[in-house]
C-alpha positions in Angstrom: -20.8 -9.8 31.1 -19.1 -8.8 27.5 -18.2 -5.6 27.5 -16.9 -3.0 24.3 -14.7 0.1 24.8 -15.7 2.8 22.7 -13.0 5.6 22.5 -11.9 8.3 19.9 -14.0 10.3 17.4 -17.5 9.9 16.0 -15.9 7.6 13.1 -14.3 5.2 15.3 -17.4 5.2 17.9 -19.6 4.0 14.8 -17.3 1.5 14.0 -17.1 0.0 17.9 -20.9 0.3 18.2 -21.5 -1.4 15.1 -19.6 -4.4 16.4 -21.3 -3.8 19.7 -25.0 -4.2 17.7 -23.2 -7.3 15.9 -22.2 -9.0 19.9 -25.6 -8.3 21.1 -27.6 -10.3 18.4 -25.1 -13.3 18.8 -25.2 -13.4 23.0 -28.5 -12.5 23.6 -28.2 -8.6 24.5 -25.8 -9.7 27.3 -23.5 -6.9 26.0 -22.4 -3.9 27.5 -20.2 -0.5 26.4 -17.6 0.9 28.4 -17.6 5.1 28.3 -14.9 5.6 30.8 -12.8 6.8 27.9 -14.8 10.0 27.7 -13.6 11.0 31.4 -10.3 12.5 32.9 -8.3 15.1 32.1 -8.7 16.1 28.7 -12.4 17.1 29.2 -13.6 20.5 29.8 -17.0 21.2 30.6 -17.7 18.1 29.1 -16.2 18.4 26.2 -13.4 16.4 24.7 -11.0 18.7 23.9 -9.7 16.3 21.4 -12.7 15.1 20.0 -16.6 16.1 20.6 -16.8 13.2 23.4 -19.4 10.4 23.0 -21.8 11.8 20.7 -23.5 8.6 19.0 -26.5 9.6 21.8 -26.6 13.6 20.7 -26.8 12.6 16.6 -28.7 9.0 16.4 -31.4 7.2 17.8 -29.7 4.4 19.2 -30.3 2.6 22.8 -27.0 0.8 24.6 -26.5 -0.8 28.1 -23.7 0.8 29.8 -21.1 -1.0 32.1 -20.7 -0.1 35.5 -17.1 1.0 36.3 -16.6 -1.3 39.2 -17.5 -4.1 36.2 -14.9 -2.0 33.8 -12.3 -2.0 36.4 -12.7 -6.2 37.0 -12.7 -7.4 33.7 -9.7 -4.6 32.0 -6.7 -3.6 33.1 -6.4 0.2 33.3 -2.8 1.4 32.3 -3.0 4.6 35.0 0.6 3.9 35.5 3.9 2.9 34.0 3.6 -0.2 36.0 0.1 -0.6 34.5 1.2 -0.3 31.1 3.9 -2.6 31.0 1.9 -4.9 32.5 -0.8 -4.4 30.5 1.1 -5.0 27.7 3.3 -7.8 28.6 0.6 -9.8 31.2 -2.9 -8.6 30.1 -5.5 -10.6 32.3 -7.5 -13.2 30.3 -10.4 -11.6 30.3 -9.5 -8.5 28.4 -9.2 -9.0 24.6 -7.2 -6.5 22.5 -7.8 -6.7 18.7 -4.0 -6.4 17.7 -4.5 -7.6 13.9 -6.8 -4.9 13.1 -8.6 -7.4 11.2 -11.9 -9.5 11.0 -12.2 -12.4 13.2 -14.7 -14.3 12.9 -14.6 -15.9 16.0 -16.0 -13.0 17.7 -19.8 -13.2 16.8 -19.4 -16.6 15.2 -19.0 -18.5 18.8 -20.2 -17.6 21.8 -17.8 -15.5 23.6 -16.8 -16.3 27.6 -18.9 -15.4 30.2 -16.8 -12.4 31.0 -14.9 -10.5 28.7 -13.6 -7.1 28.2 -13.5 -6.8 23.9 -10.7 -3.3 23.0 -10.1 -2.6 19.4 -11.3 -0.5 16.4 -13.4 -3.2 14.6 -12.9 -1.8 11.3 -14.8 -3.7 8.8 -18.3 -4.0 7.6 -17.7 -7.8 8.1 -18.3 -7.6 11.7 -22.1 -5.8 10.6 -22.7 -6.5 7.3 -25.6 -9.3 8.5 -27.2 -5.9 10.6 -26.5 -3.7 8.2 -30.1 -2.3 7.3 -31.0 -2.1 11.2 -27.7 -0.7 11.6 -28.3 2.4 9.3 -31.5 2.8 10.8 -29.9 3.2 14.1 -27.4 6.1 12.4 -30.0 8.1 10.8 -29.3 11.5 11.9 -31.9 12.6 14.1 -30.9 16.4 13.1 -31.8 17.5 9.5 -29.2 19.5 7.5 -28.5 23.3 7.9 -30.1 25.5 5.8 -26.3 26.4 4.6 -25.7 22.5 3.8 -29.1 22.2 2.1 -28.3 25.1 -0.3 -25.1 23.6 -1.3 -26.7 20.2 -2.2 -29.2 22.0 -4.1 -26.9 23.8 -5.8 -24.8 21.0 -6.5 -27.6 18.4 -7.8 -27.8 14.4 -8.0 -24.5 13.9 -9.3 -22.1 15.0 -7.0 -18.8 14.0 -5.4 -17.4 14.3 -1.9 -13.6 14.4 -1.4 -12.4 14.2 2.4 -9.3 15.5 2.8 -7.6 15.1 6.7 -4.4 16.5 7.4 -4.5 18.3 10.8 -3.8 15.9 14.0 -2.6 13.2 10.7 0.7 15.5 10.1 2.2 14.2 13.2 1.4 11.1 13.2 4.2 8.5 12.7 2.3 5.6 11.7 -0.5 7.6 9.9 -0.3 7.8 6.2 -1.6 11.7 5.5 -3.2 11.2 1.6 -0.6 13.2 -0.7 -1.8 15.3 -3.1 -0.9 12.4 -5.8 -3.9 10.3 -3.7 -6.6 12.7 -4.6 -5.6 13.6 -7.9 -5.3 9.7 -8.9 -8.5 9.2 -7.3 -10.1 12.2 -9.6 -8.7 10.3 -12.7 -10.1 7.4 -11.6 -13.2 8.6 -11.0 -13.8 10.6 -13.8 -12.7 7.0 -16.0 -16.2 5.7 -14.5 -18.5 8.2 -14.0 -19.5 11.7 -14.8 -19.7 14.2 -12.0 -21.0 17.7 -12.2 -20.3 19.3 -8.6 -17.5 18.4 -6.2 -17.9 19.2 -2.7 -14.4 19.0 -0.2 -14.6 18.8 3.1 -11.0 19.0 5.1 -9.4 20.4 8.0 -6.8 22.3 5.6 -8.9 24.1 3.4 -6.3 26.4 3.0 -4.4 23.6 1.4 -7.0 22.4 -0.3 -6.7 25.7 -2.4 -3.3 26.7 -2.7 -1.6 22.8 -3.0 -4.4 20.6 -4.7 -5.5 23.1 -7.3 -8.8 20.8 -8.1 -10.0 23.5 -11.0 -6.9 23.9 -12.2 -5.8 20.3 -12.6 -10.0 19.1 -14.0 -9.9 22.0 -16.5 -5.9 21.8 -17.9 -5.4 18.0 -17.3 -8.8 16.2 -17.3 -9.7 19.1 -20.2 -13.3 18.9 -18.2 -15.3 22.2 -17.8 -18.4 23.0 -15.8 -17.8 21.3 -13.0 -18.7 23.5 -9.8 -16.4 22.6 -6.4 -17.5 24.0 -3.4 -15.3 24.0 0.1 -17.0 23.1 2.7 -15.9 25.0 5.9 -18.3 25.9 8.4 -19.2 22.6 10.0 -17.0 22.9 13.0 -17.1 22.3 16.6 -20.3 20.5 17.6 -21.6 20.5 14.0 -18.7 18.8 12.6 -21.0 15.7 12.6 -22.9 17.4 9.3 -20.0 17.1 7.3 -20.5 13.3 7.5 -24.1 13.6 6.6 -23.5 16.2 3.8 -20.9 13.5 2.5 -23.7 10.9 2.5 -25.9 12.8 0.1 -23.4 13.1 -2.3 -23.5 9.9 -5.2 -19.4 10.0 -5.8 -16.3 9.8 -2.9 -13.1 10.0 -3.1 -12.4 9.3 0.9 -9.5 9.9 3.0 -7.8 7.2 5.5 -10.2 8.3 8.4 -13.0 6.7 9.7 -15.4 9.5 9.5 -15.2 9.9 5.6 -15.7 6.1 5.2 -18.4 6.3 7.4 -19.7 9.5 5.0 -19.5 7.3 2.1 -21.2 3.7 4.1 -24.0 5.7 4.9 -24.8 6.2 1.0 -28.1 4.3 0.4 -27.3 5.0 -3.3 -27.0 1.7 -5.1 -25.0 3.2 -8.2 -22.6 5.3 -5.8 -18.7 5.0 -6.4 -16.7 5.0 -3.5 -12.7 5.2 -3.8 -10.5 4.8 -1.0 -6.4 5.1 -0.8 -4.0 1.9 -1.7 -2.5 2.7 1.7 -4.3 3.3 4.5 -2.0 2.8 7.6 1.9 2.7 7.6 1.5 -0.8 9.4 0.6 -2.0 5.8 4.4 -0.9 4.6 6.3 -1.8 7.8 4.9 -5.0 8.5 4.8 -6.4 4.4 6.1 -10.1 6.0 2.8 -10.5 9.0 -0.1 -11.4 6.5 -2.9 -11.3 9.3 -2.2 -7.6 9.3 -2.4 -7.0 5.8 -5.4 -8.9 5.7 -7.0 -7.2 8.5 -6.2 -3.6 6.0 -7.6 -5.3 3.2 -10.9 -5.9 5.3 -11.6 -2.4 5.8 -12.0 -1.5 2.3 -15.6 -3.0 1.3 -15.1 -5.4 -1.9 -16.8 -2.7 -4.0 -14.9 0.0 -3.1 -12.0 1.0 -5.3 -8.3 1.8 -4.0 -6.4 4.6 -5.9 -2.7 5.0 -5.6 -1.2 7.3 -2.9 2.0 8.0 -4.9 2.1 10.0 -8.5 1.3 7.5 -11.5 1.2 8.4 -15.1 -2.2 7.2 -16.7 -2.4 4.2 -19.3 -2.9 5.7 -22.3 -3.1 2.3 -24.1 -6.0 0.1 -23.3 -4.3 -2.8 -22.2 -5.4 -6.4 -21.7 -4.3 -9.5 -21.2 -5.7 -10.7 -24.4 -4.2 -8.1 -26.9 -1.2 -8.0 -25.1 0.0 -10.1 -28.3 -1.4 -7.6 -30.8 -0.1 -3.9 -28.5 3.2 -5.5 -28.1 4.3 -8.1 -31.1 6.6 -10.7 -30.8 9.8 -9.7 -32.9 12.6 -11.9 -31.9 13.0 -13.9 -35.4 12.6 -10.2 -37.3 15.0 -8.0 -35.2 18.6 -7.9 -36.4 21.6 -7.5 -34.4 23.6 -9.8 -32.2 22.4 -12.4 -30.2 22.4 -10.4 -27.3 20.9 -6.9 -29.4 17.9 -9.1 -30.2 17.3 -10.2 -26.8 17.3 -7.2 -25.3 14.6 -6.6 -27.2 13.1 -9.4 -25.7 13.1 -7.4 -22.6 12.3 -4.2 -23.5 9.2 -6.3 -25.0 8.7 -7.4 -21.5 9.0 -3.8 -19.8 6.5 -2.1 -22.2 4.0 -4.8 -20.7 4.8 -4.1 -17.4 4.8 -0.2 -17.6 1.1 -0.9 -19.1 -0.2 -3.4 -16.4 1.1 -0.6 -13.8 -0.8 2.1 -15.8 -3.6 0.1 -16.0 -4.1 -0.2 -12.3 -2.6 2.9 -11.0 1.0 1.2 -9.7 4.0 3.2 -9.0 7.4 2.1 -10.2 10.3 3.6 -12.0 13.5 2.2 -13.5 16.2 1.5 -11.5 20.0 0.2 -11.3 21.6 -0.3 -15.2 18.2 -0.1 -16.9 18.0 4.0 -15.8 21.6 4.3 -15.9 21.5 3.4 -19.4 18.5 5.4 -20.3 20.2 8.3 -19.0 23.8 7.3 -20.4 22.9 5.7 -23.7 19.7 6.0 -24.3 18.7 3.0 -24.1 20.4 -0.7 -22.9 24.0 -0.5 -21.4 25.2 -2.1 -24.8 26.9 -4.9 -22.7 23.9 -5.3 -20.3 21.4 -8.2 -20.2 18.4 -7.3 -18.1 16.4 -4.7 -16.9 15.7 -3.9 -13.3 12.7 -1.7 -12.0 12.0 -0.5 -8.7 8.7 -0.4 -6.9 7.5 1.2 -3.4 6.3 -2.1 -1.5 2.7 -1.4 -1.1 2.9 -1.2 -5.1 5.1 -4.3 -5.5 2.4 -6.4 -3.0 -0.4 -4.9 -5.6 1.0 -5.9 -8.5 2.3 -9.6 -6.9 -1.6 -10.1 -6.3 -2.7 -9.3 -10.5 0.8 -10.2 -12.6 -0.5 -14.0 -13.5 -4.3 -12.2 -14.0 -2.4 -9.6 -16.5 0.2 -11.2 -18.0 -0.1 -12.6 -21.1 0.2 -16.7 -21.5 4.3 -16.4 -22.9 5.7 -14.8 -19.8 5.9 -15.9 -16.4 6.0 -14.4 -13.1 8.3 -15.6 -10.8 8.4 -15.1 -7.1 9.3 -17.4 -4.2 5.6 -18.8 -4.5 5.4 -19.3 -8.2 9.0 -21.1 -8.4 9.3 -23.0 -6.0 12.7 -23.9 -6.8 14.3 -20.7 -6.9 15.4 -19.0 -3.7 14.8 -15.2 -5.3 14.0 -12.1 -3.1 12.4 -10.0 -5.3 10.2 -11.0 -8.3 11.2 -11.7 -12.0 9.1 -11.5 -15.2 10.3 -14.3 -17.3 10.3 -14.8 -20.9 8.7 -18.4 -21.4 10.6 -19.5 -24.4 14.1 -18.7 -24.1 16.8 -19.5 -21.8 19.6 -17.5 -20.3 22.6 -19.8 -19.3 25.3 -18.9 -17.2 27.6 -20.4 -14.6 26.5 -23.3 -12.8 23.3 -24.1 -15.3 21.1 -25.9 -15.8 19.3 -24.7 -12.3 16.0 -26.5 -11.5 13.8 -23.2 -11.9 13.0 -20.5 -14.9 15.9 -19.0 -16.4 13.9 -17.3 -19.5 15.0 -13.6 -19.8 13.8 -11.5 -17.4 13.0 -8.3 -15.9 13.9 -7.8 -12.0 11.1 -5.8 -9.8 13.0 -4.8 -6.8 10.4 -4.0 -3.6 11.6 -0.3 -2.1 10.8 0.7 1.7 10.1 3.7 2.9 12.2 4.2 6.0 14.4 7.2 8.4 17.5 7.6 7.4 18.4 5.9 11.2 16.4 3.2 10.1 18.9 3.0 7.0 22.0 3.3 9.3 20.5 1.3 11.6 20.1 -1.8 9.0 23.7 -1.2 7.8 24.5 -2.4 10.9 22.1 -5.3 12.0 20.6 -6.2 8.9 17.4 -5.5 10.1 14.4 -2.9 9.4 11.8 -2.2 11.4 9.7 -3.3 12.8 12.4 -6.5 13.1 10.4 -8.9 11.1 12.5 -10.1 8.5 14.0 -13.4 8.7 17.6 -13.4 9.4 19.5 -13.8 5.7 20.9 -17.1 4.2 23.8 -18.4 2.2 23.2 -20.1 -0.3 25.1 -22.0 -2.8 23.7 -20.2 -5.7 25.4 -16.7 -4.9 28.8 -15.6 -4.8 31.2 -15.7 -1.9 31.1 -11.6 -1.3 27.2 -12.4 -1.6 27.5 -15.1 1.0 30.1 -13.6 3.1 27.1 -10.5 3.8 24.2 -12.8 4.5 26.3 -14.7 7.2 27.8 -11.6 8.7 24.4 -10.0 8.8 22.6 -13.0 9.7 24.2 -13.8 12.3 24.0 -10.6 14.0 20.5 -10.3 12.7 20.0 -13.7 15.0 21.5 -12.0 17.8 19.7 -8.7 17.9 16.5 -10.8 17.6 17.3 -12.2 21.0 17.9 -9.0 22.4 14.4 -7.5 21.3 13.2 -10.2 24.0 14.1 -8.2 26.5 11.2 -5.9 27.7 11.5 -2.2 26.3 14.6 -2.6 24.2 12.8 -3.2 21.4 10.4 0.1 21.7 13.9 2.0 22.4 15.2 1.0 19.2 12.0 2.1 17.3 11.5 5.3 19.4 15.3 6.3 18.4 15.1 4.9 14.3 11.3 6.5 13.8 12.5 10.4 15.4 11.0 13.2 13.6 14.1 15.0 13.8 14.5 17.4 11.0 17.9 15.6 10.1 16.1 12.3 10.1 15.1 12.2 6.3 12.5 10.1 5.0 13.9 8.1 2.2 13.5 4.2 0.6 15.7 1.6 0.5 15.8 -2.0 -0.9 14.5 -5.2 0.3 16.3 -5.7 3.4 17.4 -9.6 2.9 18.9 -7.7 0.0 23.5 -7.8 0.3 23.6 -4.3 -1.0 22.8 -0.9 1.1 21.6 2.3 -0.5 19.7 5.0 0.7 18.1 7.5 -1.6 15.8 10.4 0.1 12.3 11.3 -0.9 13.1 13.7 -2.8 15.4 12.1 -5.3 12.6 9.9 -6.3 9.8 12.3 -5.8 7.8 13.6 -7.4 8.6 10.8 -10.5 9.5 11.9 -14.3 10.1 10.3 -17.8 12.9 9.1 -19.7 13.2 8.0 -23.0 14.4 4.2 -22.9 15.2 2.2 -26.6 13.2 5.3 -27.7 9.7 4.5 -25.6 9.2 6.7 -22.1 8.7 5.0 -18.9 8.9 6.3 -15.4 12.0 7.8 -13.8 12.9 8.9 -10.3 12.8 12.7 -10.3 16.8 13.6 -9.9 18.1 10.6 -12.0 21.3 12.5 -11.4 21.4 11.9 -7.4 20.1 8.5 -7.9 22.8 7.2 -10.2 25.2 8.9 -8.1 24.1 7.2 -4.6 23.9 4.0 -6.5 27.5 4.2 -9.0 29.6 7.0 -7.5 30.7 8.3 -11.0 28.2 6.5 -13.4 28.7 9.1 -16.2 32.0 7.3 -17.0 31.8 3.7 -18.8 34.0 0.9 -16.6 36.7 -1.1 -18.6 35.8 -3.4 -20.3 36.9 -6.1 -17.7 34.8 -5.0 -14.9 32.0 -5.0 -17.0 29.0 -6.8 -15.3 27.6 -9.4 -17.6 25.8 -11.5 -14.6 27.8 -14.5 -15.5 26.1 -15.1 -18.2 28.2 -17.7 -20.7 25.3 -17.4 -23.6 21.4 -16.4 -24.6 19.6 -18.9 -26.2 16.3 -16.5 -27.7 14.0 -19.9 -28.4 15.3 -22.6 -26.7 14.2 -23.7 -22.9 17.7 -25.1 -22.2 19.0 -28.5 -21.6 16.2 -29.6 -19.1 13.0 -27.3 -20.0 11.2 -26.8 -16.1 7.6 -26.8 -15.9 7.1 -23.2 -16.5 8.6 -23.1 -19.8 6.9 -23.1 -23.3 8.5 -25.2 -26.5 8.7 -22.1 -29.2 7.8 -24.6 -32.4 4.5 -25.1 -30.1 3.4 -21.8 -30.8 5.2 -20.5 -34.1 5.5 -24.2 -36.0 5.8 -21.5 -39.2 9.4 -20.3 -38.2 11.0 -23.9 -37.5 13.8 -22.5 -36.5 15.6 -21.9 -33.4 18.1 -19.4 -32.6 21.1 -20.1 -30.0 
């Protein structure tokens, strides 16, 4: 007997029935759901207090073979106990599955599964049903027609019409649910609007109150998108045992801009409209953040979103108002390192701020969020421009941005720079990534090194964390959730450098060992991941990083401009706390012999260096007409 728990709201229940439609056509209809979810305590008069109980039966025409308990009981193991629970967790029988990766796996309706199995998880991609997927939409065809109320709205509204779902409600205190910002929707509206032209929005939320007094949709399509016409209408009075008709109104709508919730993905799946748009938010669990380093994980988010869905940002962006490609990269942003005047080091710099102004377009382009960070924003805020003395620029970049942008940079870039991570460069042992000037060559001590050293940029990954997470990894080294290998030395960095990464290492090594020990592990989370009010939410570097800082949410957000070599680019929103947190008194130069030049002994602006590696380009090659090289 193979058996499917089905728990949680009408979204999830679709989901888990899909994948209990997609079991039965692979083992022969020897598949059974288990409904002992929707019994206990938090029912009353059978209802589910938290949700509406099991109501696939009350709103479709769909058939299922139930499990008998005593079946249930044999094949699962109940946690009814703390006992239960641990053992549950720590010995779970054989015969009961949990879907930990939240992922597709193949496996599952590939192969034919053991005689007798107990199958508990969410199932969240159409992967699982797509080969079902026009019986499957049969089977959720809403047996009940619309409400007069609902069919006047979409009258009203006509053919071209958008849904937004906005969920805060049970979401707001949640510590591993990401509640869609305000920046989410209004990204999503921009992008929207970029490919298609609606006339009627229709919201649906829990918070319409919010809705109205935070989001501001007429305000921001008529003063931002400079749009007018375009009706919205809040949709409020599908509640209780109707709520199920906001899903269906959703699905007569041709645009949606959907929340992280199963029932407004659901709203937009069941869509027969083969020109609808469907967007959907860059993040849509905090697993995605915390665990960056498990790729099954990630994998298993990526699968949720169908490939023809699009992901907006969840953080404010600034729109591209250049329309950048790869291919006129070249023409938007000209090579002028033989033209510019100045010192060796003046007219690289340029090279960089070259380099940035690509950068800030690729992240406009594609909705990324990033700001500048370290010497680059203090000396946009000091000088206007570079620290005179300084040669590179450093950016910073929340992590699900920085994973985005890892996954397009060699599809964007243009053919003279290259992007070097860990997996590009082999050779080079960096943490973060690097854009890289192909044709030039930056030596300092110890060079030549067997990997890139054109000039750079450095994009520095940011992680949102609890201020005890911060204190917490000032101590161990670690961040939740305890992933991250335990740091190196390396003969590459300094001894202060080295010095951290065997200190914290090698406690790192030792609290790893500890986290073996049953419960310690969730103690430590439980403690670091406390909504206490004095418990700020904040970001902090990559942790295999040898330098701690903290900055709190509102320091960075919401982000703002600053004028940079006399272009704007993106800055956190109190530049003043920021410098402060990372300098102490950054408003004062330091002597000039404590001035942090990197090492470097000289620039050479179109010359690969003694021995050239792989990735870098011979400048006569691609500009015979100069002949020249400059050292």
């Amino acid at each position: 007997m193979k058996i499917v728990k089905i728990n949680g709201g009408l979204g999830n229940q679709m989901f888990q029935f899909a994948f209990y439609k997609a079991l039965q056509h692979s083992n022969n209809n020897d598949v059974f759901i288990d409904l002992s979810a929707y019994q206990g305590k938090q029912f009353q008069d059978g209802i589910n207090l938290l949700h509406n109980g099991f109501e696939l039966p009350k709103l479709f025409s769909i058939t299922y073979q139930e499990a008998p308990l005593k079946d249930v009981k044999k094949l699962s193991t109940q946690p009814t106990n703390l006992l239960n629970r641990v053992l549950r967790k720590y010995f779970t029988k054989k015969t009961h599955f949990i879907d930990k990766n939240f992922g597709f796996n193949e496996e599952l309706i590939s192969k034919p599964l053991p005689s007798n199995i107990y199958l508990e998880g969410y199932w969240q991609t159409e992967k699982y049903f797509s080969h079902i997927k026009d019986e499957l939409l049969k089977d959720f065809s809403f047996k009940t027609p619309l409400s007069k109320k609902n069919l006047d709205i979409l009258e009203d509204a006509g053919t071209e019409t958008a849904s937004i779902h906005i969920r805060r409600g049970d979401y707001l205190n949640s510590s591993s649910l990401n509640v869609c910002s305000k920046h989410y929707y209004l990204n999503a509206l921009n992008m929207l609007f970029s490919k298609a032209n609606p006339k009627s929005i229709l919201v649906f939320s829990d918070d319409i109150p919010w809705c109205k007094s935070d989001l501001k949709l007429e305000e921001y399509i008529t003063n931002i998108l400079k749009l007018n016409n375009i009706k919205i209408f809040y949709i409020d009075w599908n509640t209780g045992k109707d709520s199920y008709q906001d899903m269906q109104l959703m699905s007569k709508c041709k645009y949606h801009i959907i929340a992280n919730s199963s029932f407004s993905w659901w709203g937009a799946y069941l869509d027969p409209n083969p020109e609808k748009i469907v967007i959907a938010p860059s993040v849509w669990n905090l697993k995605e953040i915390q665990y960056f380093n498990n790729e099954k994980i990630l994998n298993g988010y990526k699968e949720l979103i169908p490939n023809s869905w699009y992901r907006a940002e969840i953080n404010e962006v600034f729109m591209n108002e250049i329309n950048y490609t790869k291919e006129k990269a070249n023409e938007l942003f000209p090579e002028t390192r033989l033209t510019s005047t100045g010192t060796t080091l003046q007219k690289a710099q340029q090279v960089m701020l070259r380099i940035l102004r690509i950068f800030d377009a690729i992240c406009k382009k594609h909705n990324l969020v990033y700001w500048l960070d370290q010497g680059a924003l203090l000396g946009a805020v000091r000088h206007g421009g570079f620290i005179p003395w300084d040669d590179d620029i450093d950016v910073a970049m929340p992590i699900d941005s920085y994973i985005k942008f890892c996954e397009i940079a060699e599809k964007e870039l243009p053919f003279d720079l290259f992007f070097q991570t860990k997996e590009t460069d082999k050779e080079h042992d960096i943490t973060w990534a690097k854009i890289r000037d192909r044709f030039s060559y930056m030596e300092d001590v110890g060079s030549p090194y067997p990997y890139c050293q054109g000039m750079p940029i450095d994009i520095f990954p940011i992680y949102p964390q609890t201020q005890r997470e911060y204190k917490f990894r000032n101590i161990t080294g670690m961040l939740p959730p305890f992933n991250n290998p335990p740091m190196k030395t390396s003969k590459r960095y300094s001894k202060k450098h080295n010095l951290y990464n065997f200190v914290f290492g090698t406690i790192q090594r030792i609290v790893k060992i500890l986290f073996f020990i049953p419960g310690i592990k969730q103690i430590f989370t439980h403690y670091v991941k406390s909504k206490n009010p004095k418990n700020i939410k904040g970001y902090a570097y990559n942790p295999e990083r040898p330098w701690f800082r903290f900055f709190p949410e509102n320091t960075i957000y919401p982000l703002s401009k600053v004028s940079f070599e006399g272009y704007e680019f993106i800055a956190p929103n109190n530049t003043d706390s920021y410098l402060t947190i990372s300098y102490g008194d950054w408003k004062t130069p330091s002597p000039e012999n404590k001035r942090n030049k990197h090492n470097m002994i000289s620039i050479h602006l179109t010359d690969a260096g003694p021995k050239p590696d792989k990735h870098s380009l011979k400048w006569i090659d691609y500009y015979p007409e100069t002949n020249t090289k400059l050292t």
